[in-house]
C-alpha positions in Angstrom: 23.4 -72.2 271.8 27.0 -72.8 271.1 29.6 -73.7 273.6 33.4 -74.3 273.5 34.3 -77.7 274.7 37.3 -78.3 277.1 38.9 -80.9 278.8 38.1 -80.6 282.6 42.0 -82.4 283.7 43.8 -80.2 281.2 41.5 -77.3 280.3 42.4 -77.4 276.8 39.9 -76.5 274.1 38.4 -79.9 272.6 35.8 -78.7 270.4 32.8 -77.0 269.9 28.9 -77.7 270.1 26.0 -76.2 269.1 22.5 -77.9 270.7 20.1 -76.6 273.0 20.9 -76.3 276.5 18.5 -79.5 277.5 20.8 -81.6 275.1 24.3 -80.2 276.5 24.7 -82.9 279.2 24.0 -85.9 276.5 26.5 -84.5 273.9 29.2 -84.1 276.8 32.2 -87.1 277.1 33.1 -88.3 280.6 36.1 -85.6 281.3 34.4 -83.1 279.2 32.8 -79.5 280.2 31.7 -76.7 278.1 31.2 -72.9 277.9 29.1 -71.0 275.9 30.5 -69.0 273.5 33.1 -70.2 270.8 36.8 -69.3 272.0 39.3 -69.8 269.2 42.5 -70.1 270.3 43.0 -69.1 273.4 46.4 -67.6 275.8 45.6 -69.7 278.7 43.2 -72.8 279.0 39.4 -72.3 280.3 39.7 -73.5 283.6 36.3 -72.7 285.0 33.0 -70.1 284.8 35.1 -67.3 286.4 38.0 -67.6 283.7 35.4 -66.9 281.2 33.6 -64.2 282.9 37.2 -62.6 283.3 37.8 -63.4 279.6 34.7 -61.5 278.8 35.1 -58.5 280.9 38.3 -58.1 279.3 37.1 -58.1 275.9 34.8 -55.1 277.1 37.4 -53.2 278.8 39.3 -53.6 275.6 36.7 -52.0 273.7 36.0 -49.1 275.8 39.8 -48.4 275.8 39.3 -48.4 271.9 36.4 -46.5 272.0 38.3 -43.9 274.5 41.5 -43.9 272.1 39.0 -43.0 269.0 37.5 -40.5 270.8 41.1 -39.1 271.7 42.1 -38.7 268.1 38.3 -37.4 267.0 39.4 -34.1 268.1 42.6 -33.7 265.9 40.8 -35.4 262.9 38.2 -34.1 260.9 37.7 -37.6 259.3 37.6 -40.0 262.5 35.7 -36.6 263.9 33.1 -37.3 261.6 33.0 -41.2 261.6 32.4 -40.4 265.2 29.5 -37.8 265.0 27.8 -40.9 262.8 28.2 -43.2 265.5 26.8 -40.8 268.1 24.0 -39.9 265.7 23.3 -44.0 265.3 23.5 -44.2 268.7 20.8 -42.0 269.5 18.2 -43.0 266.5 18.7 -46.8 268.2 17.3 -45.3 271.6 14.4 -44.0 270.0 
């Protein structure tokens, strides 16, 4: 697994780690937690579970809005139309 290491005082990003979870606790300093997943830099620092649930969530709503937006300017575009009947068409081969 890989996590992003941060200091617990400051919540600065310290580093980053890749073990199994079993080994996280050994590979941790004193003053030291970590999250998985690999957060380059970062608008705020990770200050707890929640933060990076929140930070996640956003990423999704993100790309919904994007997705939405696409879908917006499908209709006035044959191109990004047809990009988009692709996706739709990949999207149903991959539910079987």
């Amino acid at each position: 697994m890989n996590y992003t290491i941060y200091n617990i005082e400051t919540g600065a990003i310290a580093g980053y780690l890749s073990c199994e979870e079993s080994q996280l606790a050994v590979n941790l300093q004193k003053g030291f937690r970590a999250v998985e997943g690999h957060f380059e830099t970062i608008s705020e620092p990770i200050r707890d579970a929640d933060s990076n649930a929140a930070r996640y969530r956003i990423l999704e709503l993100e790309k919904q809005q994007a997705r939405r937006i696409r879908e917006i300017l499908a209709k006035d575009d044959d191109r990004l139309g047809a990009i988009d009947a692709e996706i739709s068409m990949l999207r149903e081969r991959l539910k079987g």
